[in-house]
MILUMMI-44209 format. One record per residue (C-alpha): residue number from 1; residue in one letter; x, y, z negated. Coordinates in steps of 0.001 Angstrom, whole numbers. Last residue first. Layout:
% MILUMMI-44209
{rec NUM,'a',{X,Y,Z}};
...
% end
This chain:
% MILUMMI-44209
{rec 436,'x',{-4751,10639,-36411}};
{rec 435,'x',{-2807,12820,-34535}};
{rec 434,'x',{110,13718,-36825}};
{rec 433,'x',{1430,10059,-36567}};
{rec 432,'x',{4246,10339,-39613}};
{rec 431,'x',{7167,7283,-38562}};
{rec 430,'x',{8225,4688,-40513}};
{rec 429,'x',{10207,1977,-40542}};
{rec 428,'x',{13111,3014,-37940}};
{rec 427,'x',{16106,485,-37641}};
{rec 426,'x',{15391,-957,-34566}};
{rec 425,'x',{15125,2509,-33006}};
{rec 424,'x',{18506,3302,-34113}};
{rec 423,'x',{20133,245,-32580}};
{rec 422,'x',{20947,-2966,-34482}};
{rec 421,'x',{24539,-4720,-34060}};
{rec 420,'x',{25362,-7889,-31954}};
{rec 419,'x',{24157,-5699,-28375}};
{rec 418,'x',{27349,-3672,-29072}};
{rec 417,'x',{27399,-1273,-25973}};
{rec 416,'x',{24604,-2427,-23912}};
{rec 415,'x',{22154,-1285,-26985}};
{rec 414,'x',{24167,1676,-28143}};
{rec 413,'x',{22192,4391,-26703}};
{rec 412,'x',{18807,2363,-28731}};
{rec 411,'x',{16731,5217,-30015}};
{rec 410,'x',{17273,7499,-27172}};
{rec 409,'x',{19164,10716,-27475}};
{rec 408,'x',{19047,14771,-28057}};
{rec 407,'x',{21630,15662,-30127}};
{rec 406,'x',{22917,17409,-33494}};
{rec 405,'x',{26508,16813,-34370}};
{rec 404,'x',{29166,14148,-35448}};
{rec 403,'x',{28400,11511,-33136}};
{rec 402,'x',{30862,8671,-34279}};
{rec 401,'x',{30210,5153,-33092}};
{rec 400,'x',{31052,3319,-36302}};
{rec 399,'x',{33839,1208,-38176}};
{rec 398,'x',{36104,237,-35056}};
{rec 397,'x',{36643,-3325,-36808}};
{rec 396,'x',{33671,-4443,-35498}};
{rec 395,'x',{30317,-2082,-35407}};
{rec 394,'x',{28515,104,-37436}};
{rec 393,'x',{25735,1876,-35604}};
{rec 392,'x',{25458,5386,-35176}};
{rec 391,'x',{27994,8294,-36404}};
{rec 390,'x',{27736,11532,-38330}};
{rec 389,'x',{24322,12196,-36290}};
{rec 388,'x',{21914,15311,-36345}};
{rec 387,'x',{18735,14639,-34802}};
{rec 386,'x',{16436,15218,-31823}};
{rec 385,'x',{14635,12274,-30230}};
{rec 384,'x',{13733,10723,-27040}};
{rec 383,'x',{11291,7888,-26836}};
{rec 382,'x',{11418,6014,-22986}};
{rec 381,'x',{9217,6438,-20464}};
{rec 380,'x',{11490,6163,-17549}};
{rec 379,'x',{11036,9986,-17180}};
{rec 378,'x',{12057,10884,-20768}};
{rec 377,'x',{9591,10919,-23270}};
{rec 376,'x',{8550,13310,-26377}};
{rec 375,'x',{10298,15283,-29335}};
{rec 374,'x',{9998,13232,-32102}};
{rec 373,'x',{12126,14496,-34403}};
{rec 372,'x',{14921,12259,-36522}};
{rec 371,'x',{15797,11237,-40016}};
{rec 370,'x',{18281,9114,-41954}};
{rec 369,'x',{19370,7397,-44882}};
{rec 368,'x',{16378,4644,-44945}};
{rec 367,'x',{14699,5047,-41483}};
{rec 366,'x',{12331,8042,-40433}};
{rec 365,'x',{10523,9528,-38068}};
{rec 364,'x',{9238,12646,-38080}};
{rec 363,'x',{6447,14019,-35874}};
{rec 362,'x',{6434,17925,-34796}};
{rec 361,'x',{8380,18672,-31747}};
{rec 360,'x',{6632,16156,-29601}};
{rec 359,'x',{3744,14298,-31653}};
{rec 358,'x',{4019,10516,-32296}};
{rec 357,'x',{1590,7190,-32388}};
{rec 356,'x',{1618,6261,-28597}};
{rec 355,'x',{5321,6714,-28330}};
{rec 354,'x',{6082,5221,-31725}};
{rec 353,'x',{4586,2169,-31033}};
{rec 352,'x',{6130,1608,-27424}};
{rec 351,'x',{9639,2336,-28781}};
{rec 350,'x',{8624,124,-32043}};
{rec 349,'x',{7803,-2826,-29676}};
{rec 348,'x',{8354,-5377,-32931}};
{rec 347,'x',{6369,-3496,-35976}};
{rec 346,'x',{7041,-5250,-38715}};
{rec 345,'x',{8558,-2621,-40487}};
{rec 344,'x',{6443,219,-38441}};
{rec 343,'x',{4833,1542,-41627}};
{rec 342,'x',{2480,4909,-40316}};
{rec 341,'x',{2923,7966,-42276}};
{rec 340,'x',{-935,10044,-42209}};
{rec 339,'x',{-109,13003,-43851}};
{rec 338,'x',{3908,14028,-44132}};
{rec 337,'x',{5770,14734,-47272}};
{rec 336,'x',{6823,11406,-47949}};
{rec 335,'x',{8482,11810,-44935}};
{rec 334,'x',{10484,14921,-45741}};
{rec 333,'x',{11359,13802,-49402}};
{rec 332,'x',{12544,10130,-47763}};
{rec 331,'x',{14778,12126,-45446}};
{rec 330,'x',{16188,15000,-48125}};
{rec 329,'x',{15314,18485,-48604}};
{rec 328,'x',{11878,18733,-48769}};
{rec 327,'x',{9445,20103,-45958}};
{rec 326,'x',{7762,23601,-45281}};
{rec 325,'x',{5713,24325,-42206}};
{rec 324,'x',{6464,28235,-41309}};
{rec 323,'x',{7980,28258,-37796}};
{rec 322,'x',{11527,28703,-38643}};
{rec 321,'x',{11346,26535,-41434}};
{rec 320,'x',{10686,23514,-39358}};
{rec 319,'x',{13676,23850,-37445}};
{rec 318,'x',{15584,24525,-40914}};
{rec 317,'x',{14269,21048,-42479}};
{rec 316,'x',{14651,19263,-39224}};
{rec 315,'x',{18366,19972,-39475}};
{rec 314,'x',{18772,19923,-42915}};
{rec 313,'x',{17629,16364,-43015}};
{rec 312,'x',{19961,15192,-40892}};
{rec 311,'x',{22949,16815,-41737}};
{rec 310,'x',{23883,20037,-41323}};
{rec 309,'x',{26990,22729,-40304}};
{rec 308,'x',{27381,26470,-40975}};
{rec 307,'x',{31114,26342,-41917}};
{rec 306,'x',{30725,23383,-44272}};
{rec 305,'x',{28625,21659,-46949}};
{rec 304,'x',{24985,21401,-45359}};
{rec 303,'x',{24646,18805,-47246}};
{rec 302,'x',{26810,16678,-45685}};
{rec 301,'x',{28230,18807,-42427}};
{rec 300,'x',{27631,17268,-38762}};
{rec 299,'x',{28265,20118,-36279}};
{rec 298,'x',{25552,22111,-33898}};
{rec 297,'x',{25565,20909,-30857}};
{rec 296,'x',{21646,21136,-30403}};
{rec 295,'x',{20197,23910,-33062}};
{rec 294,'x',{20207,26716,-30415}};
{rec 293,'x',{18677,24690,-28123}};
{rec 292,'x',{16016,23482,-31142}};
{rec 291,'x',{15185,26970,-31896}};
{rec 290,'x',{14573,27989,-28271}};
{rec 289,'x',{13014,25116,-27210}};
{rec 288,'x',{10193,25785,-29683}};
{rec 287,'x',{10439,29403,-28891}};
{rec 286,'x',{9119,28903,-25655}};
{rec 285,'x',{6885,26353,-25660}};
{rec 284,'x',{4632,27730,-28606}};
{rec 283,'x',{5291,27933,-32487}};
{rec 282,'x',{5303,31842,-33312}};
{rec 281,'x',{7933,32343,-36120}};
{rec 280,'x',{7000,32438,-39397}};
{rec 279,'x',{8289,34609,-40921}};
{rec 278,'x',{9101,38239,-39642}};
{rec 277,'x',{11904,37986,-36942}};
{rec 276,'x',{15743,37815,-37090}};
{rec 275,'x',{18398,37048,-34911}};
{rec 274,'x',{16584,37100,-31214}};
{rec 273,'x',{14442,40358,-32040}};
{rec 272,'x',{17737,42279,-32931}};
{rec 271,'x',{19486,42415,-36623}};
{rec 270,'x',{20152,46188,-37813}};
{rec 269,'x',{23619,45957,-39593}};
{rec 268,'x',{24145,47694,-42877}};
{rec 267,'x',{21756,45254,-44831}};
{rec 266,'x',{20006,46962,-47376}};
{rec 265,'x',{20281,46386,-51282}};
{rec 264,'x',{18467,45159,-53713}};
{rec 263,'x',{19449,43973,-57319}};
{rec 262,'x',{20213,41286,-59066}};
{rec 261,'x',{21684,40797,-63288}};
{rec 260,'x',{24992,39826,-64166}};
{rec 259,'x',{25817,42058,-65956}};
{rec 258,'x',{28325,43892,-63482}};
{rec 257,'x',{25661,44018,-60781}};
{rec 256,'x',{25046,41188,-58428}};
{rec 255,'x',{22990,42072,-54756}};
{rec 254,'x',{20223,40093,-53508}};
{rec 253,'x',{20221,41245,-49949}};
{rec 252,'x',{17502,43092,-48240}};
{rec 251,'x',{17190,42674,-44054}};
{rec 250,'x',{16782,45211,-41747}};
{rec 249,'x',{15196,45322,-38490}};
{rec 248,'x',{11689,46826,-39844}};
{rec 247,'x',{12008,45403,-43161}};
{rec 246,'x',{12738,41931,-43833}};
{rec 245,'x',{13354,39827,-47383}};
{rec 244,'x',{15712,36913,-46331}};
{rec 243,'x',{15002,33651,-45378}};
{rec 242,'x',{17722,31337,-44042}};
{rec 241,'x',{16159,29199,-41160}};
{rec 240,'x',{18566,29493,-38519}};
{rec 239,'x',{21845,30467,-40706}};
{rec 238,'x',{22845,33929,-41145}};
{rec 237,'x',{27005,34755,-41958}};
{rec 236,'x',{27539,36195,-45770}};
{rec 235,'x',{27930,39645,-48039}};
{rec 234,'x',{30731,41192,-46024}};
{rec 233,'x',{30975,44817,-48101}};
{rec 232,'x',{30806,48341,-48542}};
{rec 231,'x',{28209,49380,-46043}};
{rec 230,'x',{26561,46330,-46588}};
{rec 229,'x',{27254,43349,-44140}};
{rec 228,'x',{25252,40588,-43106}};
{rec 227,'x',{27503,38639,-40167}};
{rec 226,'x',{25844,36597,-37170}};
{rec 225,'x',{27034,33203,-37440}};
{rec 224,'x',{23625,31140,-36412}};
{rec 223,'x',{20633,32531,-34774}};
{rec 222,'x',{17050,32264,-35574}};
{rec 221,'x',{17187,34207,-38935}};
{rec 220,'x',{13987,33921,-41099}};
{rec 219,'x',{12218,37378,-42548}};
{rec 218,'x',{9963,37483,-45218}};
{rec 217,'x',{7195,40440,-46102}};
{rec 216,'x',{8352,41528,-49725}};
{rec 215,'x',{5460,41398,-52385}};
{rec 214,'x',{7572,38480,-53942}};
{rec 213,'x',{10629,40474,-54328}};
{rec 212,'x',{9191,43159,-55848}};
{rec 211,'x',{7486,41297,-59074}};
{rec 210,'x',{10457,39170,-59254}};
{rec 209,'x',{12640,42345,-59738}};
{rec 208,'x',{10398,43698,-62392}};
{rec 207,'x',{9978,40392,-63967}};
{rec 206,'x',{13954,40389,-64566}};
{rec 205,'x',{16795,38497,-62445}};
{rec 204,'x',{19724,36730,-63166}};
{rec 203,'x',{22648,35992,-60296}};
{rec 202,'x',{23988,33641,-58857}};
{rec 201,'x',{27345,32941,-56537}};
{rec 200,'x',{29730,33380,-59805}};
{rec 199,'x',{27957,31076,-61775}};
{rec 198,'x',{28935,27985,-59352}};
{rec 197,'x',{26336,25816,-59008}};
{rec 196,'x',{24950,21921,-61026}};
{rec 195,'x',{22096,20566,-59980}};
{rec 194,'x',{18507,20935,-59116}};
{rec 193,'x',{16634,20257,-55728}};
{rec 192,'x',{15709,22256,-52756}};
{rec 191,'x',{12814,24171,-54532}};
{rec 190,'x',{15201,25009,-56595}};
{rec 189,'x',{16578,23891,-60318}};
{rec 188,'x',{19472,25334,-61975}};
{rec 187,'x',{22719,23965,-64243}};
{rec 186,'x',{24951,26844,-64352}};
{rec 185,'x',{28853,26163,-63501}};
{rec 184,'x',{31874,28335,-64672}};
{rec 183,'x',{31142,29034,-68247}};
{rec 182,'x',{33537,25992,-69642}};
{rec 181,'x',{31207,24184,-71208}};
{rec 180,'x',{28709,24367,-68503}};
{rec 179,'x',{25936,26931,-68647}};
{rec 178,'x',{22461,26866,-69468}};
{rec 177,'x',{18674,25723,-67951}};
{rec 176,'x',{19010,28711,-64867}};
{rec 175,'x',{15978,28412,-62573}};
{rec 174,'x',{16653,29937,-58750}};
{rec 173,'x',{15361,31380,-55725}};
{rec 172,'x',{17042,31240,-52579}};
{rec 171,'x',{18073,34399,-51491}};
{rec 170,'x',{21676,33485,-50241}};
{rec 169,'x',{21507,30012,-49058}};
{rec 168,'x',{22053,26732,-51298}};
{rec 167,'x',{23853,23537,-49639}};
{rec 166,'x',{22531,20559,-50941}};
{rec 165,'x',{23591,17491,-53782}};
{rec 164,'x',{27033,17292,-53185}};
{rec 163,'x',{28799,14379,-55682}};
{rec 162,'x',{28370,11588,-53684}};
{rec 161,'x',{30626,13229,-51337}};
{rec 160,'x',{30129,11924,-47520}};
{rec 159,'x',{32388,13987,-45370}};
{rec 158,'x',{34571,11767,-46037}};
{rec 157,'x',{34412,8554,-47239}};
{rec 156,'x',{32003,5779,-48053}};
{rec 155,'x',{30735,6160,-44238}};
{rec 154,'x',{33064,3920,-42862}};
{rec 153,'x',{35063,1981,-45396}};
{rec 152,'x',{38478,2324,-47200}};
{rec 151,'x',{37738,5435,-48971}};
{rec 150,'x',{34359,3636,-50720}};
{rec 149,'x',{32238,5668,-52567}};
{rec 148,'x',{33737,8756,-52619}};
{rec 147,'x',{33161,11296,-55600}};
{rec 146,'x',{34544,14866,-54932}};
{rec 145,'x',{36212,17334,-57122}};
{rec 144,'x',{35040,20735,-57385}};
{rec 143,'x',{33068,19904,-60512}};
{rec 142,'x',{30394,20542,-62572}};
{rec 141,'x',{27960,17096,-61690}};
{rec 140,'x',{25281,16568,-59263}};
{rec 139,'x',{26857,19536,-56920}};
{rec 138,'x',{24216,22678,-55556}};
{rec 137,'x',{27264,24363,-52655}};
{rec 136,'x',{27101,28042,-52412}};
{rec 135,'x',{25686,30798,-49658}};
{rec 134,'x',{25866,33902,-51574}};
{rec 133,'x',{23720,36260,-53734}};
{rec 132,'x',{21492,32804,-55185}};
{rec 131,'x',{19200,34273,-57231}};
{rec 130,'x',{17707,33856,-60881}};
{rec 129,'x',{15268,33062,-63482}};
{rec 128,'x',{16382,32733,-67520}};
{rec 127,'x',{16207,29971,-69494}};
{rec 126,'x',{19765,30412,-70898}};
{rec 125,'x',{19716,27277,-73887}};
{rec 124,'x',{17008,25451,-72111}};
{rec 123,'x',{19690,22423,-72086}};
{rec 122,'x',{22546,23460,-74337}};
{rec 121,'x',{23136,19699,-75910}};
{rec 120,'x',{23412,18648,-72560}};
{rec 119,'x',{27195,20217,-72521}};
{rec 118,'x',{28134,19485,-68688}};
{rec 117,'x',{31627,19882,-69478}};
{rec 116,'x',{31415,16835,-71487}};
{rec 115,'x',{30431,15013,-68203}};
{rec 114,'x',{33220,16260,-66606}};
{rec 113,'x',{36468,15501,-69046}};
{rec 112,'x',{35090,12128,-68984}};
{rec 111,'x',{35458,11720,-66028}};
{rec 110,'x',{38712,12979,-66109}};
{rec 109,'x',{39432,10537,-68911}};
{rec 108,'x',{38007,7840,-67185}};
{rec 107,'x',{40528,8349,-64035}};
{rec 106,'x',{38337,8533,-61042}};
{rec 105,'x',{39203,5990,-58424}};
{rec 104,'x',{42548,7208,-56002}};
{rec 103,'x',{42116,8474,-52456}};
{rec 102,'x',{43873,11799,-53349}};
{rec 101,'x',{39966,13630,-53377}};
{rec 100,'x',{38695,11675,-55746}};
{rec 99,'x',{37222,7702,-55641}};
{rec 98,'x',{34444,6047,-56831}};
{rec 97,'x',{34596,3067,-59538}};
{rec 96,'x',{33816,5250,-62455}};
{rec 95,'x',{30699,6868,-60878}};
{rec 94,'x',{28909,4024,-60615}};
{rec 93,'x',{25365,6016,-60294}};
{rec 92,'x',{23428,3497,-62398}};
{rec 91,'x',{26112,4239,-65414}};
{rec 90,'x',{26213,7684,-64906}};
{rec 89,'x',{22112,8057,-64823}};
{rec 88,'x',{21620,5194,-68185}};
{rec 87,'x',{24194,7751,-69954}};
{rec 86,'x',{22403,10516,-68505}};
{rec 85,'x',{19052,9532,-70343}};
{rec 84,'x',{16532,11638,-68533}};
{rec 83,'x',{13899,13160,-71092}};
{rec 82,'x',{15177,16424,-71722}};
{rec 81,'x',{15946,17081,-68225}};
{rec 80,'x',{12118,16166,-67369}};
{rec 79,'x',{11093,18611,-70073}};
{rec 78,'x',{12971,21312,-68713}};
{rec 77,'x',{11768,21170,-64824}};
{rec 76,'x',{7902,20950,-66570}};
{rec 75,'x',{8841,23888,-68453}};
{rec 74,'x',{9868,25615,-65272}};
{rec 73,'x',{7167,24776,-63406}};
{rec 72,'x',{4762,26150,-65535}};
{rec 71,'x',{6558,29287,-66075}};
{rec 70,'x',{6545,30484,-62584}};
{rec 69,'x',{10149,31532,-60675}};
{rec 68,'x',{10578,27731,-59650}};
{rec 67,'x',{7523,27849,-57270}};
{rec 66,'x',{9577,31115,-54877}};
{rec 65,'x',{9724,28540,-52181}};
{rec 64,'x',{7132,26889,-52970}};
{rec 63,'x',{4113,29425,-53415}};
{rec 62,'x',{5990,30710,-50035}};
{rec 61,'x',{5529,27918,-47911}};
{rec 60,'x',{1730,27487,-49169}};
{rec 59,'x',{940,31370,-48155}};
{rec 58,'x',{2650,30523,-45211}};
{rec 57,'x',{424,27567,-43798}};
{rec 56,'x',{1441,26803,-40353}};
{rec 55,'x',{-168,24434,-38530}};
{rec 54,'x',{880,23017,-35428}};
{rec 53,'x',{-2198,21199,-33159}};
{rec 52,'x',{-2169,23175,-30746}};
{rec 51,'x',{1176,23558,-29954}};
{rec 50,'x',{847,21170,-27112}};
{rec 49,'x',{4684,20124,-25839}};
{rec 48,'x',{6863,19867,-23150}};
{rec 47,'x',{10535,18082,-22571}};
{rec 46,'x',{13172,18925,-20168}};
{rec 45,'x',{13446,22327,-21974}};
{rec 44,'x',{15424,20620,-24950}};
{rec 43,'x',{18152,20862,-23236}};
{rec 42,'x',{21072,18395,-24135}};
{rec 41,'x',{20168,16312,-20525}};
{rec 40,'x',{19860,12607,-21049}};
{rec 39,'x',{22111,9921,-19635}};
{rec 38,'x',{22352,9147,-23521}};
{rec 37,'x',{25957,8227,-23436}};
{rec 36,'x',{27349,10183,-20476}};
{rec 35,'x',{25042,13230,-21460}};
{rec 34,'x',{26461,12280,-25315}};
{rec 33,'x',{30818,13006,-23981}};
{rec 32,'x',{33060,12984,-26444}};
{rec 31,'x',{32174,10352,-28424}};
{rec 30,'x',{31681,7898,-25154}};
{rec 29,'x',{35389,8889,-24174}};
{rec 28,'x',{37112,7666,-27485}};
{rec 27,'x',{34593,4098,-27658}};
{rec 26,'x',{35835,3849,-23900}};
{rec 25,'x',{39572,4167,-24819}};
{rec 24,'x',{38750,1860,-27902}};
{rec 23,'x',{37170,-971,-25635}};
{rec 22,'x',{39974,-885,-23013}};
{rec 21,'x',{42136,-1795,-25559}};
{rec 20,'x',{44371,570,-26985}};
{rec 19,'x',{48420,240,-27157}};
{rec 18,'x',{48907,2747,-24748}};
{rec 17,'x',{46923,5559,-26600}};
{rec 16,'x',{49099,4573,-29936}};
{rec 15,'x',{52621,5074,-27688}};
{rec 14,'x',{51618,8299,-26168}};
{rec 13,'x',{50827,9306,-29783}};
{rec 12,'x',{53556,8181,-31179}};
{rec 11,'x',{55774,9815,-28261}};
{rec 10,'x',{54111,12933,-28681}};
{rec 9,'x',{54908,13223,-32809}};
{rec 8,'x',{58200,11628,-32245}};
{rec 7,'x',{59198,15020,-29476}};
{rec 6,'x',{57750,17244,-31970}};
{rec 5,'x',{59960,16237,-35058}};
{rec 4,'x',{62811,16506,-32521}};
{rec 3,'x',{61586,20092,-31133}};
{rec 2,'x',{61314,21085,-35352}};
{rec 1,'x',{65000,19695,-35797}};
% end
């Protein structure tokens, strides 16, 4: 019975691959393969760059990172909550026409069931700081559930849950406001953003432990995967860019006692000089390409939502991070961010434009949903450009040319391809021209 089952299985695929066109064949092998796409290299060697010009500013990177541990912010964070009307927020959001995870809308009593699990009448109730112990997953709302926008159209479905706000990494620092209804979600604020975590993967810390932590020098991994273990336990894999209190080759994690409350405790393995160095990490040549080599290939994830992978703004967010210039979570956040952020709208040449305007390795540039890094010309002059892709250009009844991980490519790959539908490059608006 299980050969039969095996035997239909091959023949309907045999018999689906046969009944392509020669369009979806090619759409199947252009996917797999970006050198054939791009015609570029993945190596981000091919291209140089002056680091004189980068500037980091650590002291400033820290005062962020650790910002939501100060009073002043916290209020601030409290009052705003206070102030939003979430009826206005659920109704603007749509949230009763998106679908779950069995393809079918929300019911309204589920929904329901959520935002009373939220219990805004508790807001401030906790007010306590705190730290993330494991990697965990910041959602707008308390619940495991996702919210799809549209199951039945490219990019309204999976991976993109309207209900992940960011992926949190072990040591981040946190604000607790109070806890859901049901005691399994805290509502916290980040430097990332705020939203709603499991309670299980934070934990509540005093001024004592504050105090400590912020005298700490920081570390930042430069390798993906590697495992931080105790000598009792596997606390979580490294990411490039997690930060994590270092001494000598160790690193300290935030630890959760049996009240809930954080302490220190040394990691059993002693990382080498290519997994973790003190923050930041020298900018130059070398280490540029480094970080981004190690970066290229890496898998799409929204949010940062799965087995180590990132989305666009995660990706430049972390390569950043390694060398000490901070940036926000999210594409319009990072280029916002940036000092003089040149509006190429009308802008008709934008390849030409960007080219004479942008900084290898260090200038963003940025169209609505999405963001890239400048990282210099090819040898026919054209604009190259690291990002992390789930797919480019929507086209026909095929949906999208799927990418699904970080690359090097042009701004206009699918030019020849489907010359009726705008390119990446066409698309961009603005772009931040550090040399001015």
């Amino acid at each position: 019975m299980i050969q039969m089952k095996s035997c239909i299985r091959c023949i309907s695929v045999c018999l689906f691959i046969a009944s392509c066109s020669p369009k979806y064949h090619r759409l199947l092998e252009l996917c797999d393969d970006v050198e054939k796409v791009t015609g570029l290299k993945q190596n981000a060697k091919e291209y140089p760059l002056n680091s004189s010009s980068f500037v980091a500013d650590t002291e400033k990177f820290r005062q962020k990172f650790f910002s939501v541990w100060r009073k002043d912010v916290q209020q601030k964070w409290i009052s705003n909550i206070k102030s939003k009307d979430f009826a206005e927020y659920f109704h603007r959001k749509n949230f009763s026409r998106m679908y779950a995870n069995n393809l079918l809308r929300w019911p309204s009593k589920e929904l329901l069931r959520v935002q009373n699990n939220m219990r805004l009448c508790d807001i401030g109730q906790v007010n306590r700081r705190g730290i993330v112990i494991r990697n965990t997953i910041c959602k707008a709302m308390p619940t495991d559930v996702p919210f799809f926008e549209n199951v039945h159209a490219p990019g309204g479905s999976y991976p993109f849950d309207e209900n992940i706000q960011s992926l949190f990494r072990i040591g981040l620092p946190v604000f607790v406001s109070h806890l859901s209804h049901n005691n399994e979600w805290a509502l916290v604020c980040s430097e990332i953003c705020s939203g709603w975590v499991k309670c299980r993967d934070i934990a509540y810390v005093d001024d004592r432990f504050v105090d400590h932590y912020t005298s700490l020098k920081l570390g930042v991994f430069i390798e993906d995967g590697i495992p931080i273990r105790s000598k009792t336990q596997f606390h979580e894999t490294t990411n490039i860019g997690m930060l994590l209190p270092k001494v000598g080759q160790r690193a300290l994690i935030p630890v959760k006692t049996l009240q809930n409350e954080s302490f220190l405790q040394w990691s059993r393995n002693k990382f080498k000089k290519t997994e973790f160095v003190y923050f930041p990490y020298k900018f130059n040549q070398t280490n540029a390409h480094e970080i981004m080599n190690k970066l290229l290939g890496n898998h799409y994830a929204w949010g940062g939502n799965t087995y180590g992978g990132r989305d666009c703004s995660l990706t430049i967010k972390d390569f950043m991070c390694v060398f000490g210039r901070h940036l926000p979570r999210n594409s319009k956040g990072q280029i916002e961010s940036q000092r003089n952020v040149i509006d190429l709208t009308s802008i008709t040449d934008k390849e030409s434009k960007i080219n004479a305007l942008c900084t290898p390795f260090q200038s963003i540039v940025y169209m609505p949903g999405h963001v890239m890094l400048y990282v210099g010309r090819d040898r026919n002059n054209r604009a190259v450009f690291f990002h992390n892709a789930a797919g480019i250009c929507r086209f026909d009844e095929l949906g999208r040319f799927f990418v699904g991980k970080a690359i090097l490519s042009h701004g206009n790959d699918t030019e020849k391809l489907y010359p009726s539908e705008k390119t990446l490059i066409q698309k961009v608006t603005k772009v931040s021209a550090l040399n001015l």
